[in-house]
Structure formats: C-alpha cells, structure tokens
N, C-alpha and C positions, 0 to 999 in steps of 0.2 A: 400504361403507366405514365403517370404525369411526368414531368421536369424535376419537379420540387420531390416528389417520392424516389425518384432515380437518385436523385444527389443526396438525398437521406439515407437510403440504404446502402450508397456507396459511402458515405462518411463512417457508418457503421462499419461495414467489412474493414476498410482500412484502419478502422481504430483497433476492431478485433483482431486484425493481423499484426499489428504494429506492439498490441500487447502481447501477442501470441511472442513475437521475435525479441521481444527485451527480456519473458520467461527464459525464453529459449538462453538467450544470452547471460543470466544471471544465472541457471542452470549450471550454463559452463564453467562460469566464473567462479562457480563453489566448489566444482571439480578437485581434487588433490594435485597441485603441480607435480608431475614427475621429479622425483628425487635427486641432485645432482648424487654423483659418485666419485669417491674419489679412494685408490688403492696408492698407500704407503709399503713397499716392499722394500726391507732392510737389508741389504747384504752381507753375510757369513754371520749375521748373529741370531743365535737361539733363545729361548729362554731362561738360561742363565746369565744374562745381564740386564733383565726387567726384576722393578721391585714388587709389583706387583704378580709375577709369578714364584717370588721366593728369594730374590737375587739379593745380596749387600748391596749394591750398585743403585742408588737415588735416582728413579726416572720419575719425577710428579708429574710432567707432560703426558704419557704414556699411560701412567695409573692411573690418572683424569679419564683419559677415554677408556680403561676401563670402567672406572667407576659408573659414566655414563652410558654406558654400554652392555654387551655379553662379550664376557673372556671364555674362551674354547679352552679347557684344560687340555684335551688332545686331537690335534691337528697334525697331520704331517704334509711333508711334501717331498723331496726325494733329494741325496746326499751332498748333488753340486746345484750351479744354480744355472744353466741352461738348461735342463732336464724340467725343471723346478718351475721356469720361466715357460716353456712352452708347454708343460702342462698347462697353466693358468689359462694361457692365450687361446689353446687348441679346445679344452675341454678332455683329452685323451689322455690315459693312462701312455708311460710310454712303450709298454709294448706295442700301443695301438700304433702311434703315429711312428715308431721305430728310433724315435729321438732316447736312446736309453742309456747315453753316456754324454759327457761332459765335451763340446765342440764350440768353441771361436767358430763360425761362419767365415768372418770377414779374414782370418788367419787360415782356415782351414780348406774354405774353396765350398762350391755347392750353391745349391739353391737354398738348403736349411728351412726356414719357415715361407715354403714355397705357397702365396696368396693362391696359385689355382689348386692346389691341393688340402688347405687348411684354412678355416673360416673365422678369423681372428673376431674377438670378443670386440674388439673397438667397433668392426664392423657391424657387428648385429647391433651395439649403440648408435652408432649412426643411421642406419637404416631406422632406427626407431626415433629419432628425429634430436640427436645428443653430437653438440659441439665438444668434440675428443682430441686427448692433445698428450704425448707421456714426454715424461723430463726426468732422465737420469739414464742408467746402462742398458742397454741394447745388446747386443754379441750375436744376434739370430738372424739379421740381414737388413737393412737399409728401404727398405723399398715403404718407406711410411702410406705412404696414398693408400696404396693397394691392399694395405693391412688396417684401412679406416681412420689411420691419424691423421687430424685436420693440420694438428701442427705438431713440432718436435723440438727437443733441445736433447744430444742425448752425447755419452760417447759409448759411442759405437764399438768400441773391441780394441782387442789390438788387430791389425789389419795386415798382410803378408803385406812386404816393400812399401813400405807405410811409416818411419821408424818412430817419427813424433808420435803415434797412433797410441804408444803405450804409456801416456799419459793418463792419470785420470786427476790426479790429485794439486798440484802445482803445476802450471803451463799446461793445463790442459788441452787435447785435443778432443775438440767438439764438434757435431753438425747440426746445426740450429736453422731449422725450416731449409736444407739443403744448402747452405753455406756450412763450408769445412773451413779448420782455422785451428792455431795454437791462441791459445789465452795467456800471452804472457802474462807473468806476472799476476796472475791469477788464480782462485783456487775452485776446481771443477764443483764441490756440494754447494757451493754459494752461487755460482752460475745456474746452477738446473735449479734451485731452490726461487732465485728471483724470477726466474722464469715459470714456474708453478705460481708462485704467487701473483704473477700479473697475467696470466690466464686465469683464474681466479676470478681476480675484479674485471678482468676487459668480458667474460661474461657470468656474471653476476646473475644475470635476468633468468639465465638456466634454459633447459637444463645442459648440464655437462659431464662428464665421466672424463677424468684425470689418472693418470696413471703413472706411478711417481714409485720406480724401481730403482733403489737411491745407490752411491757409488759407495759411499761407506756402509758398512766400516772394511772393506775389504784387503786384507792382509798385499805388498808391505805398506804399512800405514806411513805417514810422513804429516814433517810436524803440522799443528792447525794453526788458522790465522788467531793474531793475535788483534789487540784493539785496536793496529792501526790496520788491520787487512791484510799483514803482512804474517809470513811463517812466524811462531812464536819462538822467541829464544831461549826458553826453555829445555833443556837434554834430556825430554820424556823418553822412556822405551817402554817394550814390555807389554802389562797387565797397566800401567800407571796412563800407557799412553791412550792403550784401549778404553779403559773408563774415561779418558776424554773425549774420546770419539762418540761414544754413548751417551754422554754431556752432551754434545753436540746434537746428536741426533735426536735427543727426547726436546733439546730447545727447535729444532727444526720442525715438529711435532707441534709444539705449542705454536710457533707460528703463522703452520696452516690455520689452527684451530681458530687461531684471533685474527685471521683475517677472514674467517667466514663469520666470528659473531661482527665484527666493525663492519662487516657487509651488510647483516639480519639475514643470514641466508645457512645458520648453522643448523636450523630446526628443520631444516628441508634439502638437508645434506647427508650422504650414508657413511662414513668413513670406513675403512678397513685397513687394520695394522696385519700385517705377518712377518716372517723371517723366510729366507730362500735356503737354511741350509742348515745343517748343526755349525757351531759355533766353532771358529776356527781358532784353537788355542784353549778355549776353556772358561768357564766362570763360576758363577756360585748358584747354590740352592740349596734352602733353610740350612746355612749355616754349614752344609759340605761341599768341598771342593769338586768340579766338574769339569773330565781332563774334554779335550779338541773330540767334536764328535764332526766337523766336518768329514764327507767323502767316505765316511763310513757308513754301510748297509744295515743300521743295526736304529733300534729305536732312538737313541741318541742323536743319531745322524740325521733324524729325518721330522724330530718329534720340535714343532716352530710353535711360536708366540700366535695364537689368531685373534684379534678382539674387533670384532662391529658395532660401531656405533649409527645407528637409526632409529632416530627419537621417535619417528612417526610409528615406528612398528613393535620396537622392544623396551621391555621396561628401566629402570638403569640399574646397574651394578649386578649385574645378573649374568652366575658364572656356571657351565653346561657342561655336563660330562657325558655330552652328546659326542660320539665322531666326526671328524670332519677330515677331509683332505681337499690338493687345490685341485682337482676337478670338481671338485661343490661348487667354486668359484664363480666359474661361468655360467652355470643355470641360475643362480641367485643373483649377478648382475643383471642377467638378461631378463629376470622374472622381477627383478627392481623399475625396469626402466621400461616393462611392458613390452621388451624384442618379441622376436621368431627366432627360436634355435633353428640351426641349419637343416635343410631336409636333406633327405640321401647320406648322410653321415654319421658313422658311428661315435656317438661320443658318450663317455662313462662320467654321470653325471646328475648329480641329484639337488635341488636346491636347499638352500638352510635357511631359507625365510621361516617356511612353518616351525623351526628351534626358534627364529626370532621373534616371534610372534608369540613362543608360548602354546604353539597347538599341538607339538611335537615335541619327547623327550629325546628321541635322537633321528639322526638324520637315517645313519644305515646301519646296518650288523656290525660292519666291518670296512678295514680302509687296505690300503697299498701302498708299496711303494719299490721301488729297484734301480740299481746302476749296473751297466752290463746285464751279463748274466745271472746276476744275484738279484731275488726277491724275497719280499718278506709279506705279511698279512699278518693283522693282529684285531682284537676284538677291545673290549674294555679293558679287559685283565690279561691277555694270554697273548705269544708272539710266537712265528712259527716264521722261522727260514726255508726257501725249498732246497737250502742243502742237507734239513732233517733236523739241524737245533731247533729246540724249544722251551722257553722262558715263560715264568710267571712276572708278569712286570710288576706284579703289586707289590710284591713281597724281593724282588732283583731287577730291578729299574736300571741297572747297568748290564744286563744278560752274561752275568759270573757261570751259576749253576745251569748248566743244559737237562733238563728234565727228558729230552728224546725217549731214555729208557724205562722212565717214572709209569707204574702200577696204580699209583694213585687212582682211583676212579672220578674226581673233577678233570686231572690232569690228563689223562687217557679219552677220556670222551671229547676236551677242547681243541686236541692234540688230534685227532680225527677230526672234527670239523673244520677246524682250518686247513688239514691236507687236503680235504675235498676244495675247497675254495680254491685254495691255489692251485693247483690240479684240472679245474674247470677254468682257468683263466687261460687264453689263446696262446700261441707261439709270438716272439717279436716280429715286428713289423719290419720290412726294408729300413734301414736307415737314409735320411733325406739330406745325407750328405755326399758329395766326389771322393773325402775319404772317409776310411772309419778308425780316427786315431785311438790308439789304445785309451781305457779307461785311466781317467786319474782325478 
C-alpha cells in the first residue's frame, strides 16, 4: 500500500468515526432530560380547604396546578403526619415498617427512620443521578446524608432537653445543612420557603427532586408576617386565621411555580401537591360544613388533596377516580427519575404513571390505611373497618350509617371482599422506636 493510499483511507475512517460520534452525541442530545421533582406536602390540611376540591376557601395557586395537572379525587394517606411521612419515604404500609402511630423521634428517643433498615426515596434519586435537598418539618430523625439529602433546611421536632426545639413558627428553631440555631425574629415558612427557592435556581441545570414538607398550617397557629416581615397586628383566631394560613400557603405554591417558569424549566419539572392528614379543626365542601377529621381512623381522616403535575406525561386538567395512596408515591418518583427500587425489601407499592399517562384507569382495587391498631380498606364506593363497621361512602361520606348488618346483596358481597383483604394483610411490624408512646 503506498503512502498516499494509507493517508486516504485513514482520512476516511477518521472522518467515518468522527461522524459516527457527533450521531452518537446528537442522539444523546435529543434524549428527554430526566425530569426535576419536586413534592409539596401540607400539614394538617385536607381537602376542605382547596377550591378546587369543593372548598369556599380561594386557592388560584393550587387550582392552576390542578388545572394543569391530574387531581386524584381519592388519595389517602393515614390520620397523623409521621405515619403519613414515613410511609412516603419507606414505600411501606405501616404495618410493614411497624411505624403505626404518631412519634416525635427527636422527643421520643430511637433510631425511628433507621438508614440501615429503610431505603429513603431521596436515596434511590440520588443513586439515579438527582441533586436532593427537603426544606420544611422533619420529626423521623436527623441523619440527612444517610437518607440521601444533599442538603437540608428543616425543623426538626421538638427535641427532648431541647426547649427552643418547639419552635416552628416565630423564632424558629432550625437545622440548615447541620447548623442548629433559633431565628430570631423570624418566621420558620419563609425560611424553608427561601431556602427551596434558591435550591431551585443554584440547580436549575437539573435534574433535582425537592422535597418540601411544609410547617404550616399546623395547629397552634400564630399570627403571619405582615408587609413589614413582621407578626401581623392583626387579632385573627379561629377559621379566619386558618384561611390565612391557606392564603399563605397557596401564595407559597405560586411561587414555586414562578420560579421554575422565570428559570424555563417548568415543562421538565413533575410537581406533586398532597395533604399529610385530615384537617385539623375543619373546612368546607360544596357548600357543607366539614367538622376536624384529623387523627381519626375513618375516611375523613385519611382521605388528602393529591394533584400531579407532569407536562411531559399527562394531559392538563385531568381529574381520576383512580385510587391512590402514599406508597404509589415512591414507585412513581423512582419510575419518574429512572431509579432502582430496593432489592431485598418488601415494599407495598404500585406506580401512578400509567393513570398519568392515560394508559390506566386506576392504579389498584383498593387502598389502606391505620393508626395503632385500627385499620380500614376501602374500594371506589365501599369502606370497611377491621373492627367490622362498614359504610357506603357514596351515599354517607361521613360513615353515619354502619351497614355491618346490611342484607343488601351489593352491600354483602363488598362487605366480604373487603374482609378478605384485610384479613390477608400481615400482623404489625416491630415498632422502630425505644418507646412505643400511646396513640394520639
């Protein structure tokens, strides 16, 4: 082979390879970037204070992302909000993980959401390659790293021999990336709020999975800042204070949203609204009064706001009387961001993309949920306690009439499918606490 033919057919190959790797690289480049994520979870409020679910109460921030979104008509999650909260995180019913009543950690002692025994949802984001970060309450235990947050801003609980700890509202006491501190003069939803927001932009470039378990509106409420930052001097109490609170929070809502469109990163962003609990105190819907279902075992207690917004996946204003509970949670984050659920681990856990996506009218038969020893299962229509009540929610959506002894043959045949369900679901788990304070 001559010189001149060597260097000709090597110019070649190199040029062939060279267009080979810019296919290659534009290929990539058309890829779908991974979706940021980002979970809003309310404290003690249900869906009677969204107007979008039926409520008097004016949330436009809120009903925006339904509109753009899929609103879950029926979503539970379970009566308080550590139960509530470590379901999310664990993926586990809590019979499974044994967390089945309401525990402060940092007040109550334990390991509680012990990393070698549970496999926090941040984690599986990170291992799939998502800068993670939650800002707002905590109560399950401190140890961010090891449950996969990159960073933190939260308060923490009330803490045993701790006394400023029971702060959340004015002078807050907070730990922001492992510095502890009171906030004088300060008000904790504006802290964790600024602090979401400048995670946000510091990464922008994505992807990221946010987790924003907010302090309000959590009963006893205290007054809000006013336009100078300061408590308002205003003498709100009550219902009047509470729909301020709600004011508040649906503007806290808007300005997540407007700072992912001022970024251009709202279209490749998944949002998720829910509630950690029935409502503490009470609200509205279409137009009847709806007394405190917090802490109560009963669909009231457990029955939360869910709405996803994922422009890339669902269509907008698109409302599903699919099931859902929060163990969907975790399969549907982790099947957003492309993880690996844990191996060796039992978790009860179905994802809700395919509802999102429209390829699926519901997720499962049936959902769960319990404090203590009391549990409940309920289908579309029908609800069944395992201490032998049983309600038609369509027709007594407050469980008045106990149909237990009902002949009806709808009622009788639903009334047996649900015993069987709960009846095949296992005995509680250890609890992963030092003590086991009573239920409240």
């Amino acid at each position: 082979m001559t010189r001149s033919t060597f260097l000709l057919l090597a110019g070649a190959f190199s040029a062939l390879l060279s267009n080979a790797k810019s296919h290659l690289r534009a290929a990539e480049d058309s890829r779908p970037a991974k979706p940021n994520l980002i979970f809003v979870l309310v404290d003690d409020v249900a869906r009677d204070w969204y107007s979008c679910y039926g409520s008097s109460q004016p949330t436009p921030n809120v009903d925006k992302l339904a509109a753009e979104g899929v609103r879950f008509e029926t979503a539970w999650c379970t009566p308080l909000c550590t139960p509530t909260r470590m379901t999310f995180l664990s993926g586990m019913y809590p019979f499974r993980s044994g967390w089945t009543i309401h525990c402060d950690v940092p007040r109550s002692g334990g390991k509680g959401f012990d990393p070698d025994k549970f496999t926090c949802i941040a984690r599986v984001l990170k291992q799939a390659g998502y800068a993670t970060a939650i800002a707002g309450k905590w109560q399950v235990k401190d140890i961010m790293q090891k449950h996969g947050f990159d960073e933190h801003c939260l308060w923490t609980g009330v803490e045993r021999a701790n006394k400023p700890s029971s702060k959340r509202y004015w002078d807050p006491f907070l730990q922001i990336n492992g510095e502890r501190a009171t906030h004088t003069g300060q008000f904790g939803p504006e802290i964790t709020q600024k602090f979401a927001l400048d995670f946000i932009a510091n990464h922008k470039q994505g992807p990221f999975f946010l987790y924003c378990p907010m302090i309000a509106a959590h009963q006893k409420l205290e007054a809000l800042p006013g336009s100078d930052g300061k408590p308002a001097a205003e003498n709100k109490a009550g219902k009047e204070l509470m729909a301020g609170y709600i004011t508040y929070i649906d503007r806290q809502v808007g300005e997540l949203m407007a700072r992912l469109d001022a970024l251009g990163i709202a279209e490749n962003t998944v949002v998720v609204f829910a509630g950690d609990n029935g409502t503490a105190g009470g609200g509205t819907l279409n137009g009847h009064a709806i007394p405190s279902g917090k802490a109560k075992v009963s669909d009231l207690g457990v029955h939360v706001p869910l709405i996803i917004r994922a422009p890339m996946l669902a269509k907008k204003g698109f409302v599903t009387a699919a099931l859902a509970d929060f163990t969907d949670l975790y399969p549907t984050f982790a099947e957003l961001a492309g993880g690996t659920l844990p191996h060796g681990v039992m978790l009860d856990v179905r994802s809700l993309v395919p509802v999102l996506k429209g390829e699926a009218r519901e997720s499962k038969p049936w959902i769960f949920s319990q404090l203590g020893t009391n549990r409940i299962v309920r289908d579309t229509r029908w609800l069944f306690h395992n201490t032998g009540q049983f309600y038609d929610l369509q027709s007594d959506p407050l469980e008045k009439a106990d149909l237990a002894a009902s002949t009806e043959p709808e009622a009788a045949a639903a009334r047996e499918r649900l015993t069987k369900i709960m009846a095949s679901l296992p005995a509680d788990g250890p609890p992963p606490f030092a003590e086991f304070p009573k239920p409240r």
